[in-house]
FILUMMAR-333905 format. One record per atom (N, C-alpha, C): y negated, x, z negated; residue in one letter. Coordinates in steps of 0.1 Angstrom, whole numbers, plus 2048, in hexadecimal, padded with zeros to 3 digits. Atoms other than C-alpha are relative to their C-alpha. Example, Ala and Ser with C-alpha at 12.3 -4.5 7.8 and 13.67 -1.06 7.14 Angstrom:
REM FILUMMAR-333905
80C809800A 82D87B7B2A 7F4809800A 80B7F7800S 80B8897B9S 7F57F87F8S 
//
This chain:
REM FILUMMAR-333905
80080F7FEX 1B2F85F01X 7F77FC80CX 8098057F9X 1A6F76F21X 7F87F37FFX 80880C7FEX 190F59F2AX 8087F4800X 7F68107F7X 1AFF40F39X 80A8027F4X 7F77FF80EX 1C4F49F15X 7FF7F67FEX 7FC80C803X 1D0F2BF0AX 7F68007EEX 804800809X 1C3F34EEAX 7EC8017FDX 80C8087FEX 19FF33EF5X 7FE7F4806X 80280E7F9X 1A4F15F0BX 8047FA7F9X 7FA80C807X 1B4EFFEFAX 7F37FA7F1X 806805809X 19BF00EDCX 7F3802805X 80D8057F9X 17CF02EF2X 7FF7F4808X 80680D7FDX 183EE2EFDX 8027F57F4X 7FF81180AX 187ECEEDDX 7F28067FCX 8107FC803X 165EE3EDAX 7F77F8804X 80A8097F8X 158ED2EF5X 7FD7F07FDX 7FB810802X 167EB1EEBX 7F87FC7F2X 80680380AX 156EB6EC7X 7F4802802X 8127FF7FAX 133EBDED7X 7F87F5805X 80480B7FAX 135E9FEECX 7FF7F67F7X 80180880FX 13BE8BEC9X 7F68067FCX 80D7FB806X 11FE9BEB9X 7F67F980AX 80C8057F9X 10AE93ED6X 7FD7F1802X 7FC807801X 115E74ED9X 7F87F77F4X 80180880AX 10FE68EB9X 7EF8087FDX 80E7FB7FFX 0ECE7FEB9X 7F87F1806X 80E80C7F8X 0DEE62ED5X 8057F37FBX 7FF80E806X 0EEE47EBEX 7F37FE7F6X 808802809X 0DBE4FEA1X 7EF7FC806X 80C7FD7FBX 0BCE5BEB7X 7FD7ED803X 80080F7F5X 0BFE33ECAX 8007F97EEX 803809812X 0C2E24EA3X 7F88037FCX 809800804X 0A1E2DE9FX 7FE80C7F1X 8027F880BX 0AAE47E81X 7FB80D806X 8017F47FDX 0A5E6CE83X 80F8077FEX 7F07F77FEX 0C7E81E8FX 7FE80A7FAX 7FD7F6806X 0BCEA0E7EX 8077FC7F1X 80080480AX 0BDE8CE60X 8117F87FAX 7F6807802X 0DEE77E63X 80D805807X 7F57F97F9X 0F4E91E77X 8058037F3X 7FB7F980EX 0FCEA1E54X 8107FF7FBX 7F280B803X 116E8CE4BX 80D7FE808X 7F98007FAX 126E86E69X 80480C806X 7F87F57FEX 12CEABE72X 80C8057F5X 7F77F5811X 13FEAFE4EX 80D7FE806X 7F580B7FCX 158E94E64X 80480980BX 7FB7FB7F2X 159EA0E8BX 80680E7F9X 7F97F2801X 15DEC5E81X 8078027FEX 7ED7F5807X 17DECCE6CX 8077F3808X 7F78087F7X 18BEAEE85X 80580880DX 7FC7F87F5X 188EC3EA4X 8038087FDX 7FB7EF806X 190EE6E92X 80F7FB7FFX 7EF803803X 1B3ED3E88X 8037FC80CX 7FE8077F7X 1B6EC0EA7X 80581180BX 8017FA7F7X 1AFEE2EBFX 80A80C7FAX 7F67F4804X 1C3EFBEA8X 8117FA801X 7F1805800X 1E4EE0EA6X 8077FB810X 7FE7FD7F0X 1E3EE3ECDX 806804802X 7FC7F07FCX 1E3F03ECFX 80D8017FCX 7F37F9809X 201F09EB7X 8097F1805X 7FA80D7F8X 213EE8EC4X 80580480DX 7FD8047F8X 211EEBEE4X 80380D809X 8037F27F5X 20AF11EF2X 80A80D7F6X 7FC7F4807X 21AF24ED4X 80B7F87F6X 7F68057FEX 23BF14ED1X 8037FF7ECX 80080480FX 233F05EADX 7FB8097F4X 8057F480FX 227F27E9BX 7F4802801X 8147FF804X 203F2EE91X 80080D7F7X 8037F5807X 1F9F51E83X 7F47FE7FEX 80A806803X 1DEF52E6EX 7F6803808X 8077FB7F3X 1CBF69E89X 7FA7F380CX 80680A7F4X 1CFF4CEA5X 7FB7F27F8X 80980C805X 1C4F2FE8DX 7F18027F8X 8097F8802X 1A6F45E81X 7F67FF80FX 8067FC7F4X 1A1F4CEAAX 7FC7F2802X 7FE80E7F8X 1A7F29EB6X 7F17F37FDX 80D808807X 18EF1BE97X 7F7804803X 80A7FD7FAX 176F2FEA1X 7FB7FC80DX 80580B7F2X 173F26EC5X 7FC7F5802X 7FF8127FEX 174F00EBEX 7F48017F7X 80C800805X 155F06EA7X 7F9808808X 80F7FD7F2X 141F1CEBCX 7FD7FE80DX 8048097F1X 146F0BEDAX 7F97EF7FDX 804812807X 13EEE7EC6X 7EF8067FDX 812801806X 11EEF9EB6X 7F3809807X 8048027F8X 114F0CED3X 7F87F5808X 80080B7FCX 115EEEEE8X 7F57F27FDX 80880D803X 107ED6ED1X 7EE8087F9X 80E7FE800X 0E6EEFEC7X 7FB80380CX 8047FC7EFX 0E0EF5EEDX 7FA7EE800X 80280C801X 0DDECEEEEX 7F57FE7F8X 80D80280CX 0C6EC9ECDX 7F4802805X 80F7F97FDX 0AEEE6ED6X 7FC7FA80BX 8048097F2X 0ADED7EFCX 7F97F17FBX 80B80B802X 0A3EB3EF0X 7FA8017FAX 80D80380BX 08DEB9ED6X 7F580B806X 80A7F87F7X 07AED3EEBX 7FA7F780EX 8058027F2X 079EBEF0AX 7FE7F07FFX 80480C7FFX 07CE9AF00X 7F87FD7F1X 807803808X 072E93EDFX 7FE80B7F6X 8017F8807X 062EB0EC8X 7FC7FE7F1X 804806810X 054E9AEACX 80C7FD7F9X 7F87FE806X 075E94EA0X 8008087F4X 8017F1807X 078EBAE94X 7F48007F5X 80980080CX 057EB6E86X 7FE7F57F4X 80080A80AX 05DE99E73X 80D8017F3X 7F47F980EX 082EA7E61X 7FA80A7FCX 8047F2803X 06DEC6E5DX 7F67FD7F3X 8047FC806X 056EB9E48X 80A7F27F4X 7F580580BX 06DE9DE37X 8048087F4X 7FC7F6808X 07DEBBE29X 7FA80D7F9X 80C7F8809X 061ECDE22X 7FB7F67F2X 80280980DX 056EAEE09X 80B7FE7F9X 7FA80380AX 075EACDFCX 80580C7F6X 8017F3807X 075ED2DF3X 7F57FF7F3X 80B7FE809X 051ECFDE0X 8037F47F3X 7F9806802X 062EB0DD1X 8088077F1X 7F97FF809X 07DEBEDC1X 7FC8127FCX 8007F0801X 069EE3DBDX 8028067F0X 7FC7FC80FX 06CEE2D96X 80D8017F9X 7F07FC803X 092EDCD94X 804808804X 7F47F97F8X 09DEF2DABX 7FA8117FBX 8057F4808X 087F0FD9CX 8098027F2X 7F97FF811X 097F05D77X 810801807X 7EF7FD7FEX 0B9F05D87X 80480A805X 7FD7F57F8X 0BBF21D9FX 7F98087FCX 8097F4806X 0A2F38D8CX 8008047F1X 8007FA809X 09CF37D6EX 8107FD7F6X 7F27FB80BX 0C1F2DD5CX 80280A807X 7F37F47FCX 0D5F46D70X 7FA80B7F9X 8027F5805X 0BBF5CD61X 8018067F2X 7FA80080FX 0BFF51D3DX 80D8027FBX 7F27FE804X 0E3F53D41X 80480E801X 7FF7F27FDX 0DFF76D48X 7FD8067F3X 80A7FB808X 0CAF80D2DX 80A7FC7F4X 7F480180CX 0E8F6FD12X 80C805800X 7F37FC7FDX 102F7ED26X 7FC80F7F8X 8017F0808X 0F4FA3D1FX 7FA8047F3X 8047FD80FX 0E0FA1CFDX 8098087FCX 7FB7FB80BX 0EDFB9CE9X 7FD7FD7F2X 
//
């Protein structure tokens, strides 16, 4: 598979196109005074499987005369997400390294309090049932 395959081009640019939405909406939040690490969440659940369908119904539409094997909608998805999350962590790390770093430090410890927070549920839920449920599974 070369570089000018329709089947990398075509879904490295709805990559690009969902990078520029992500960023996009990165220096919306950033300008609304919230924190982007914090309110991107949500909105990638949206952009992503929009351009994955968008850049694979392309491909199979327009270059591969209406048929789609699972191989090229597997290839095609992949491109359109690692060129989108390339793209958009190249960006991140760049501004929060060069323009604003306290950001980072400020989701970092957000989610650090909200870990210590909830550190006694998540011990009783993810530790010790699974362990009790073990212990009734095998009793003899």
């Amino acid at each position: 598979m070369k570089l000018n395959d329709p089947l990398v081009t075509i879904p490295a640019k709805f990559g690009v196109f969902g990078a520029i939405m992500v960023i996009i909406m990165f220096f919306v939040f950033y300008f609304s005074g919230s924190n982007p690490l914090m309110e991107m969440g949500m909105f990638d659940f949206f952009i992503i499987p929009i351009f994955l369908f968008f850049g694979i119904k392309e491909y199979k539409d327009t270059y591969n005369n209406r048929l789609l094997e699972f191989w090229q909608g597997m290839t095609a998805g992949f491109v359109v997400y690692f060129t989108l999350a390339c793209l958009t962590s190249v960006f991140i790390f760049s501004f929060l390294s060069l323009s604003d770093p306290e950001i980072m430090e400020n989701y970092t410890a957000d989610r650090l309090s909200i870990l210590e927070e909830k550190k006694e549920a998540i011990i009783k839920k993810w530790v010790s049932q699974p362990l009790l449920n073990l212990k009734k599974k095998f009793k003899t």
